[in-house]
N, C-alpha and C positions, 0 to 999 in steps of 0.2 A: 512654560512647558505644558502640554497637552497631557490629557490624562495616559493617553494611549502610551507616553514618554514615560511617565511614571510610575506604570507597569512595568515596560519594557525593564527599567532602569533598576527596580524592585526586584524583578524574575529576576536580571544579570547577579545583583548582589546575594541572593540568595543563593546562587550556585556555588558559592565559596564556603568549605566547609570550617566551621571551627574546630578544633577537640579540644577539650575540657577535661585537663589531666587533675584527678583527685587522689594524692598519695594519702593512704589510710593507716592509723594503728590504735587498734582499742579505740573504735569509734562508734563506738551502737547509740551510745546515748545523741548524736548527733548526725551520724551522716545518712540516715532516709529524710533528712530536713534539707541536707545539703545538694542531695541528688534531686531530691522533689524542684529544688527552687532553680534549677538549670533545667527541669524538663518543663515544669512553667513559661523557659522564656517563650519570649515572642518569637525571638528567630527561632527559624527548627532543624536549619543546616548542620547540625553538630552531633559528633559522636562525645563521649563521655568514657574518659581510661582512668579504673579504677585502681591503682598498685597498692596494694596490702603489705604492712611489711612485718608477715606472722603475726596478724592480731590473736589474741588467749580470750578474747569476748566472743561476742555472738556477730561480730561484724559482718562475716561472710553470710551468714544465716537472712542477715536484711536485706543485703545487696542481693544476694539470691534471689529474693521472693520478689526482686523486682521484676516485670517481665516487660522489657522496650529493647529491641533491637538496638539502638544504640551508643548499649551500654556494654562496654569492654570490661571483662574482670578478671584482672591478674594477683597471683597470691607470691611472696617470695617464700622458697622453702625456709630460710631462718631471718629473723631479723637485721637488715642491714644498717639502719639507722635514718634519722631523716634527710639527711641531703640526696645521700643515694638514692633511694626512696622517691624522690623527686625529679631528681633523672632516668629512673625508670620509667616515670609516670609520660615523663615531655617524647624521651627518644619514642616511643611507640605511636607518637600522635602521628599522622595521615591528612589532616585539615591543614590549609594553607594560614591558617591563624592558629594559634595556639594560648591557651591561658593555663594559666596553675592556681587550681582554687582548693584551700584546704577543706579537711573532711568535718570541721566544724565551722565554715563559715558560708554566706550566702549571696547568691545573683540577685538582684530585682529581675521581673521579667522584660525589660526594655535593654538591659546592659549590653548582649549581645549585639543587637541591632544598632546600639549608638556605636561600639565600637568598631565593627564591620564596616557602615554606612562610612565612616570618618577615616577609615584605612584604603576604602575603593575609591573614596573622592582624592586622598591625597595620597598620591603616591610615594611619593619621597618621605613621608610619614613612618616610623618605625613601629611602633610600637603607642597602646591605648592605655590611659590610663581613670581611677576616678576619685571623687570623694566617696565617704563608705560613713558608717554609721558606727560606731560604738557598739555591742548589745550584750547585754547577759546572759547566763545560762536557758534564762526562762523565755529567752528574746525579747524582753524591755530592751528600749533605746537608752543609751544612756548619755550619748554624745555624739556629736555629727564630726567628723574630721576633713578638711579641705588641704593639700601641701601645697596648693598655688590660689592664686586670685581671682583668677581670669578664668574661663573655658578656653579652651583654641589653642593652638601649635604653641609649644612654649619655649623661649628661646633659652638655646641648647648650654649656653653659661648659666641663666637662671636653673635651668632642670640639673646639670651636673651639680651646681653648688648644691641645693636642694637635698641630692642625693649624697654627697657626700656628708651629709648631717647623721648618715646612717640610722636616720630616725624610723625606716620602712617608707613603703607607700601604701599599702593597704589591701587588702584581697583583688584576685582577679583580674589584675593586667592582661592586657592581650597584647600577642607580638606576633609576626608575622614570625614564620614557622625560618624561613632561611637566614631571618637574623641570629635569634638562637642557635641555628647549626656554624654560626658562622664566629659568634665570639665564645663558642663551648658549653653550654646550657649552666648551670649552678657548680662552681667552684665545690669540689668535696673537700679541700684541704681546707675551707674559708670557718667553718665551724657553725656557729650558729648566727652567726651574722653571713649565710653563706646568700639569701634573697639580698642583702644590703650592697653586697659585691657585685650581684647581678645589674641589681639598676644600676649602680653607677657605673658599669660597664656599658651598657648600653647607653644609656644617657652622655657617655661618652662619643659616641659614636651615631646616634640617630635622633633624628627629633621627634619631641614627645607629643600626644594630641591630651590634652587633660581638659576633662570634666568638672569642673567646681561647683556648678550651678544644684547639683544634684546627686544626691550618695546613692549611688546605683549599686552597689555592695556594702554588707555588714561582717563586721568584722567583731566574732564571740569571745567576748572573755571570761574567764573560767577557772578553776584552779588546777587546772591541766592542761592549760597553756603551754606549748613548747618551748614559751619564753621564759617560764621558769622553770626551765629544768638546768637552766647555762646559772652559774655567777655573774656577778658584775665583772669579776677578776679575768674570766675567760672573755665575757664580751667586749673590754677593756682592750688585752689582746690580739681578739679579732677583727676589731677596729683600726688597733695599729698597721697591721700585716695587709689588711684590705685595700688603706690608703698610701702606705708605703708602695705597695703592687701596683696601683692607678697611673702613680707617678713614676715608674721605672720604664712605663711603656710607651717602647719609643713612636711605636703611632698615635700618642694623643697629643691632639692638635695643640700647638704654640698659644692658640689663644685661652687653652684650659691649663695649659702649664703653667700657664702665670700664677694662678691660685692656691700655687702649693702651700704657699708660706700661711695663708689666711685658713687655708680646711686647717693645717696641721694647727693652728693657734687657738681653733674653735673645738678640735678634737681634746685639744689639753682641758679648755673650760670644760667641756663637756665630761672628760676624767675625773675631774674635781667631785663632779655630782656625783660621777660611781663610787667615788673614793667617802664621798659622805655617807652614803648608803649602804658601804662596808661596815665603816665604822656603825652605825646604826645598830647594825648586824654582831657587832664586837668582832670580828673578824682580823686582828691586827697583823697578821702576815700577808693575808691579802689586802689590804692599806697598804703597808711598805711595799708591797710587790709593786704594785701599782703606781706608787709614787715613785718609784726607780724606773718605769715606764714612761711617765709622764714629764721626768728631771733627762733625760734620751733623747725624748723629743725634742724638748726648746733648747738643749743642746745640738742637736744635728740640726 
C-alpha cells in the first residue's frame, strides 16, 4: 500500500464519530482524570456525553470549567439511579460507535483508534473490546486483566461462554451505535449485573474483536465502587434472572443453546463462592436465601 493509500484510508476512518457516554454521580474526586484521558486520545473523531444523575459534590463545577466543544453535559433533575443513568448517557450519543466509560475509569490514548481502525476493517465485526489494568485510587497498577488469549475476532461460543461467567469485561467496550439500538441498550430490570446482561447479549448475537496484547483501559478500584453498593445475595439473584433470560430467547442460536446445562452448572459453583462470602459476612438469611437459589437451579 502506498503512502498516499494510507492517508486516504486514515482520513476515511477518521470521519467516523465515536461518543464516549460518561454516566456520573459524586464524581469530583475522579472524573477530570476520566475526561482528561479520552481528550488525550489520539483519535479526535469523538464527542463525549456526560449524564449526571444529581451529583450533591462539586462534580458539575469541574465538568464546567472544562472548555472543549466536544463535550456534551446533561444533569438529571433527581437521582435516577445507575442503570438508568446509563442509558441516558448511550441514547443521546450521535457517533456511529459508541462506548460507556465510567466516571472513575480510563482510556489510554491509542484505545480509540485500535477500536475504530478494527470496526472499519471488519465489517461483520460488532462490537470492541480490551484488556484493562487494575488501578487504585492513587492510579498505581495493580494488576493487568486479559478475558481471552488471543487478539483477533473471537469465536462467538468462546466470547458467549466467556460472558456468561458474568465476571465483567472491563472499561470501555466500543459498539457500533445500531447494535445497541437493536438489542435495547442496558436492561434496567437487570440490577446491578445490569453491564453483564449486556455483553452477553451481545455476545450472543455479534462477534467480538478483542485486544489481549495490551490493557488499553484501567479499571479504578475504590471504596466507592458501584460494586459494592449490591450484596452477594442481590448479585446472586441477578445472575439467575440474567441467565435464565439468555436462555428463554428464542433467537439465540442452536449452537449457544446447547450450553445451558454447563453456564447454569458453573453459575451454581460460582454461587458457592457468594455463599462463602455471606457466611464470611455472618449473614445467615442470606446464605439460606441463596442456597434455596442455587438447590432451583440444579433442580430445573
Amino acid at each position: 500500500m502506498t503512502q498516499t493509500h494510507k492517508h486516504v484510508d486514515a482520513d476515511k476512518m477518521m470521519q467516523k464519530k465515536v461518543s464516549v457516554c460518561i454516566p456520573s454521580y459524586n464524581a469530583a474526586r475522579f472524573i477530570g482524570k476520566t475526561i482528561q484521558s479520552v481528550l488525550d486520545s489520539e483519535y479526535r473523531n469523538f464527542e463525549i456525553i456526560i449524564s449526571d444523575d444529581a451529583s450533591t459534590d462539586e462534580t458539575a463545577k469541574i465538568i464546567e470549567s472544562l472548555h472543549d466543544s466536544r463535550i456534551r453535559f446533561y444533569q438529571n433533575k433527581r437521582n435516577e439511579g445507575p442503570v438508568r443513568n446509563w442509558n441516558r448517557a448511550i441514547t443521546k450519543a450521535v457517533g456511529e460507535y459508541v462506548s460507556l466509560l465510567n466516571h472513575d475509569d480510563l482510556y489510554s490514548p491509542f484505545w480509540l483508534t485500535f477500536a475504530v481502525r478494527h470496526l472499519e476493517k471488519n465489517p461483520h465485526i460488532g462490537w470492541v473490546a480490551t484488556a484493562f489494568c487494575i488501578i487504585d485510587a492513587t492510579g498505581k497498577s495493580l494488576q493487568r486483566i486479559s478475558h481471552f488469549r488471543m487478539t483477533g475476532e473471537i469465536p462467538k461460543e468462546v466470547a458467549f461462554l466467556e460472558m456468561a461467567k458474568l465476571d465483567g469485561l472491563g472499561p470501555g467496550f466500543v459498539a457500533r451505535r445500531k447494535i445497541l439500538e437493536e438489542v435495547g441498550y442496558y436492561d434496567e430490570d437487570a440490577g446491578p449485573s445490569a453491564d453483564n446482561d449486556l455483553y452477553l447479549r451481545l455476545a450472543a448475537r455479534y462477534p467480538l474483536y478483542y485486544c489481549a496484547g495490551y490493557p488499553h483501559t484501567s479499571w479504578r478500584l475504590h471504596q466507592h465502587n458501584l460494586s459494592h453498593r449490591w450484596g452477594w445475595l442481590e448479585q446472586g439473584r441477578n445472575g439467575v434472572r440474567i441467565i435464565e433470560k439468555i436462555f428463554s430467547d428464542p433467537c439465540l442460536p442452536p449452537e449457544l443453546a446447547q450450553y445451558k446445562n454447563v453456564i447454569f452448572e458453573n453459575f451454581v459453583y460460582k454461587g458457592k463462592e457468594y455463599d462463602e462470602k455471606i457466611l464470611r459476612h455472618r449473614d445467615e438469611k442470606a446464605y439460606r436465601e441463596l442456597l434455596v437459589i442455587l438447590e432451583r437451579i440444579k433442580e430445573g
